[in-house]
SEBA-423298 format. One record per residue (C-alpha): x, y, z. Coordinates in steps of 0.5 Angstrom, whole numbers, padded with zeros to 4 digits, always signed. Each point is the difference from the previous one (the first is absolute). Example, Ala and Ser with C-alpha at 12.3 -4.5 7.8 and 13.67 -1.06 7.14 Angstrom:
# SEBA-423298
+0025-0009+0016+0002+0007-0002
This chain:
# SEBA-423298
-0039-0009-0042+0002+0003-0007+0003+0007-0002-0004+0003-0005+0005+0000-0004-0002-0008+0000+0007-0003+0004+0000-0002+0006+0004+0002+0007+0006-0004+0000+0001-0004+0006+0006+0003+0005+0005-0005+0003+0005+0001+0005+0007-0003-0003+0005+0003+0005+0001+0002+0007+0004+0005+0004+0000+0000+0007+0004+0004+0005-0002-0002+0008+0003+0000+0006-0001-0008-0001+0003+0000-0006+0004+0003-0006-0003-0004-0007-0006-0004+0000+0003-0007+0002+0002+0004+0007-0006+0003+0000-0004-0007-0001+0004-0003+0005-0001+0006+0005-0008-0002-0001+0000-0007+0001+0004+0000+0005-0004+0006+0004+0007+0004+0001-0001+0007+0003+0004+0006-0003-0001+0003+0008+0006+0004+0003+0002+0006+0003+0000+0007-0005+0007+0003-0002-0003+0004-0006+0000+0005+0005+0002+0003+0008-0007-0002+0004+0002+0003+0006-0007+0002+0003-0004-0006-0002-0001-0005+0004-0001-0005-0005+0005-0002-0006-0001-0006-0004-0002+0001-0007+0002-0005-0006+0006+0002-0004+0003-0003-0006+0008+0000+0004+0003-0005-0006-0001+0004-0006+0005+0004-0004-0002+0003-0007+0006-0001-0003-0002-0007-0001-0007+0001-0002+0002+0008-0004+0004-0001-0007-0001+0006-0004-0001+0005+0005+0004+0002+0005-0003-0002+0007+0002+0007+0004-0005+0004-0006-0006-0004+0003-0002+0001+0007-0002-0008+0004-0007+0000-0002+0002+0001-0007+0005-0004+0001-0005-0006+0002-0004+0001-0006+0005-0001-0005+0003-0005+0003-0007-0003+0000-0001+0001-0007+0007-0003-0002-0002-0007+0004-0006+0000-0004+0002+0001-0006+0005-0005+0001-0005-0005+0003-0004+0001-0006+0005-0003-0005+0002+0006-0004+0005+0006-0001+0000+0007+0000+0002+0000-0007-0007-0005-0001-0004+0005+0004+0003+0006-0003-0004-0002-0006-0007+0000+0002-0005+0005+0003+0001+0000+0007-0004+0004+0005+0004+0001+0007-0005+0001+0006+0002+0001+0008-0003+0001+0006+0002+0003+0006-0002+0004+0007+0007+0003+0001+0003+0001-0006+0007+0002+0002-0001+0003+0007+0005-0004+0002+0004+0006-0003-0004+0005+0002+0001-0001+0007+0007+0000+0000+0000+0006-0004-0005+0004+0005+0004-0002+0005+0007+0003-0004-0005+0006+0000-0002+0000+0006+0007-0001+0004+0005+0003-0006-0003+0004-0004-0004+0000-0008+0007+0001-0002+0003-0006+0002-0006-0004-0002+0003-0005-0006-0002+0002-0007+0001-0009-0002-0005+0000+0005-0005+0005-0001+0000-0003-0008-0001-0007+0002-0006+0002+0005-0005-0001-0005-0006-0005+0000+0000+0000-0008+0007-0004+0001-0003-0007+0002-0002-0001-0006+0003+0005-0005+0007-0004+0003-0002-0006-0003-0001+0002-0007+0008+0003+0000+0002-0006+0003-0003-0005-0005+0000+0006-0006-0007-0001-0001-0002+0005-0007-0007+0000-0001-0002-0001+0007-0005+0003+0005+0003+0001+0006-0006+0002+0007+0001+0001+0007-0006-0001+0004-0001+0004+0007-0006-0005+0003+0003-0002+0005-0001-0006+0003-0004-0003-0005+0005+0002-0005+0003-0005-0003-0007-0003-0002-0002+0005-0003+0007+0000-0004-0001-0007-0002-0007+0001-0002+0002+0006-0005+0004-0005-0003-0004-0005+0000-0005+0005-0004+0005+0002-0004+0003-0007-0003-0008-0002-0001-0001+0005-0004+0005-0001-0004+0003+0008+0002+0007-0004+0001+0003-0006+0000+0004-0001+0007-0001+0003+0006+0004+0001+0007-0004+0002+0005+0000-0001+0008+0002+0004+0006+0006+0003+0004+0002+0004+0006+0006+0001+0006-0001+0001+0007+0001+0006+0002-0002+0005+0006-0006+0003-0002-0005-0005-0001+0003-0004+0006-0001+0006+0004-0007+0001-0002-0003-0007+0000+0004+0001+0007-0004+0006+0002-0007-0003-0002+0002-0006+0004+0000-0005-0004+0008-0002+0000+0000-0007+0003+0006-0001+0006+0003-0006-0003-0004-0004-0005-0007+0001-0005-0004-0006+0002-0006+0000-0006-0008-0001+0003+0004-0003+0007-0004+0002+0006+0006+0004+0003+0002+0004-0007+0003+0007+0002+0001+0002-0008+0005+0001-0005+0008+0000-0001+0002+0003-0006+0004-0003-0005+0003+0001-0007+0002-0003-0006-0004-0001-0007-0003-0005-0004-0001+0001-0007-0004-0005-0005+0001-0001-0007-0006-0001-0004+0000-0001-0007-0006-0003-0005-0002-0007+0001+0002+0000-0008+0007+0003+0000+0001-0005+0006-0002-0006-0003+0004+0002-0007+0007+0001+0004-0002-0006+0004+0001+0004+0006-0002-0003+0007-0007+0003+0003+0000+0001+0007-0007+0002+0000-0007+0004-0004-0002+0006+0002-0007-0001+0000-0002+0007+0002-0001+0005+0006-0004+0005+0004+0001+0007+0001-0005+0005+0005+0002+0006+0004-0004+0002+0005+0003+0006+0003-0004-0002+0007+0006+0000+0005+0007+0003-0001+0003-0006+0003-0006-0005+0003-0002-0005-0006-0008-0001-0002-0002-0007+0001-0006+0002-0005+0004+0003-0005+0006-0005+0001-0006-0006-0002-0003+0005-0006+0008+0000-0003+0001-0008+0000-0008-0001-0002+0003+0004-0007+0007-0003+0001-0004-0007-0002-0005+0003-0004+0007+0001-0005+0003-0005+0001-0007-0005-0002+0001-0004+0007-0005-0001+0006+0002+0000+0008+0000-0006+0000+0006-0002-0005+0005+0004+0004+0004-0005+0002+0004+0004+0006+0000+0008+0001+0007+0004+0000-0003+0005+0006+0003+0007+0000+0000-0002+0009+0004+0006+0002-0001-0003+0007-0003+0006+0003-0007-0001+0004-0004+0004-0005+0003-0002-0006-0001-0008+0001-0006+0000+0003-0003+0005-0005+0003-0005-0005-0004-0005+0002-0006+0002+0000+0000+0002-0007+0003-0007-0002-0005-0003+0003-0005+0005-0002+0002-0004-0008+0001-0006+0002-0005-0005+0003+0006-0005+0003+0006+0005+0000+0008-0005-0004+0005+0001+0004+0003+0007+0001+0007+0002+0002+0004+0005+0000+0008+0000-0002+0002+0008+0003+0000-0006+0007+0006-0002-0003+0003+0007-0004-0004+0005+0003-0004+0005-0002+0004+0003-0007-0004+0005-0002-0001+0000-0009+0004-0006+0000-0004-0004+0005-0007-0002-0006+0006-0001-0005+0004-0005+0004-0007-0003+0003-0001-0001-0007+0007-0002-0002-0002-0006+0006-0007-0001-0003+0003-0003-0007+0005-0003+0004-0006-0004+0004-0003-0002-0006+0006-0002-0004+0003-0004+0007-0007-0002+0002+0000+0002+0007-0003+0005+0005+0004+0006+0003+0000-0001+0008-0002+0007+0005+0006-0001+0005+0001+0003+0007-0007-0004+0001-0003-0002+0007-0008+0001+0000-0004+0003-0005-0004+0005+0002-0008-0002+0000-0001+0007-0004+0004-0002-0006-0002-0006+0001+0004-0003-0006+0004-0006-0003+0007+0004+0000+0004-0006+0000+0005+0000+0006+0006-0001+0000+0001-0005-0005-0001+0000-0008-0004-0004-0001+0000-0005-0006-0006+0001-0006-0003+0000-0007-0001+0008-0001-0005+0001-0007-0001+0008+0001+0003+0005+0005-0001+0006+0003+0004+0006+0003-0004+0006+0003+0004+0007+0001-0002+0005+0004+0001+0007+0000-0001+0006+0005-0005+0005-0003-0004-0006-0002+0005-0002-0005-0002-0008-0002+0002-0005-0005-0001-0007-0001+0004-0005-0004-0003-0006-0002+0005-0005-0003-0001-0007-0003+0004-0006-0002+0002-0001-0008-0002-0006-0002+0002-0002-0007-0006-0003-0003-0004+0007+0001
């Protein structure tokens, strides 16, 4: 491919990770939580849930802001924000610069997120409800904002000449975050990219998944026979992604290629996925990133562990795939973490590659012969990994296909 300006798009790499999970602050917790197939499982103190026969989510319950969060004062942001810039200040880290080195480029900020700050409003409904508007908390009611996740991180790193984005497309939103910075960098419309998804427990969404059924009793068993459906869970997950050029120039360390990606929405179902849209969105995901079904080493599954979500899931993998890789998926270990879940899926497929290892589906006891799928139980599982895929999917029919690859110094 060649613009018409006769420059060709720049190749995107992965420099830097930051990874809040309720299996590990940073990625060397978070790549260990992985190996060893931790589970983030326990019961919810986000809020009272009297009344609700279940009570298991996946929190993040060692994580205090003031050691991630240095220019901003913590208490201005609310938990997802919270997460998101913690989050960014781990990746930049990890990528090896300094704010004062990032202020210097043009820098794109993207974030994805289902919930936003709805931890907040839930409280200050509840104020309202039980005390009255006039006692609702004016910090609160400034912090309840969705454009905070991402607009925290350009104050806290002092960014300039920055675009700052919150994307709303639920489950699958922190694919399409990291998608719009990869078209960014490759077009050449900034220099860095910090881009991912976040998002906190809170009552509203539990108590929805509740009322459709689809909260597990105690664990998110992914394609086993005998799923109940998901546990919500929090955190973030935002990559820094920089071109191939700028990476080699610094001698940064490159985690992974961003070779492309896959949108569609389909708009069928407000909540049920299309196995036939699902298959079109990885279809397109390949197409962009010049790879075949077969190169796909292993896919990272959106696997919420409800009976349609899997079995739907399935049947488009199969319906793209002649032999389906090995398919797993992490929200066994920490739950289903709303826009942050394709971010830190993503954050785990780079770390695949770079470690050389498969991810394990934990919680597993029978496969169920609808999936049908290698999901890897149990145990990570030793490998070789070239090209990676993580599916994300959304309700209203929202999906998004990130497809990564393995950098080799020589291309």
């Amino acid at each position: 491919m060649v613009y018409d300006n006769g420059q060709r798009p720049r190749r995107v790499v992965i420099t830097g990770l930051g990874t809040v999970s309720s299996i590990g602050l940073g990625v060397t917790a978070f790549l260990d939580g992985l190996r060893a197939g931790r589970s983030g499982v326990k019961p919810i103190t986000a809020f009272d849930t009297t009344g609700f026969a279940h009570d298991n989510a996946c929190e993040v319950d060692d994580f205090d802001p003031a050691e991630w969060i240095r220019r901003v004062d913590p208490e201005e942001l609310g938990r997802a924000t919270q997460f998101s810039v913690a989050a960014a200040n781990m990746a930049v880290a990890d990528a090896g610069l300094t704010p004062e080195e990032l202020r210097r480029r043009r820098a794109l900020v993207s974030v994805g997120t289902t919930d936003a700050e709805s931890r907040d409003l839930d409280a200050l409904v509840g104020t309202q409800l039980n005390e009255g508007p006039e006692r609702m908390a004016p910090g609160v009611v400034r912090r309840a904002q969705a454009g905070r996740l991402s607009t925290g991180i350009v104050r806290e790193l002092g960014l300039v000449d920055v675009e700052a984005l919150t994307l709303p497309t639920a489950c699958a939103a922190g694919n399409y975050a990291i998608g719009n910075g990869f078209d960014a960098i490759r077009d050449g419309d900034v220099e860095v990219a910090l881009c991912g998804g976040a998002d906190a427990v809170c009552r509203k969404t539990f108590a929805g998944f509740y009322r459709l059924g689809t909260i597990a009793p105690e664990v998110c068993q992914p394609f086993d026979k005998d799923r109940k459906g998901i546990l919500t869970g929090e955190g973030a997950g935002i990559l820094l992604m920089e071109s191939l050029e700028s990476a080699r120039a610094r001698g940064a360390r490159v985690y992974a290629e961003v070779l492309g990606y896959g949108l569609n929405c389909d708009a069928h179902h407000p909540v049920a996925p299309d196995r036939d849209s699902l298959a079109r969105c990885m279809e397109v995901a390949h197409r962009n990133a010049g790879v075949k079904p077969e190169d796909i080493d292993f896919i990272s599954a959106h696997g919420t562990g409800t009976r349609a979500n899997d079995v739907t899931e399935a049947g488009a993998i199969r319906q793209v795939f002649a032999t389906p890789p090995p398919t797993v998926s992490i929200k066994s270990m920490i739950g289903h973490s709303m826009g942050a879940a394709s971010a830190l899926a993503s954050a785990a497929c780079a770390l695949a590659l770079t470690e050389g290892f498969i991810p394990p589906t934990v919680n597993h006891r029978e496969t169920d012969p609808e999936c049908g799928l290698d999901c890897v139980p149990n145990e990570a599982r030793p490998a070789e990994l070239n090209v990676v895929q993580n599916n994300a999917l959304a309700f209203a029919g929202n999906n998004a296909v990130l497809v990564l690859g393995r950098y080799r110094e020589a291309e």
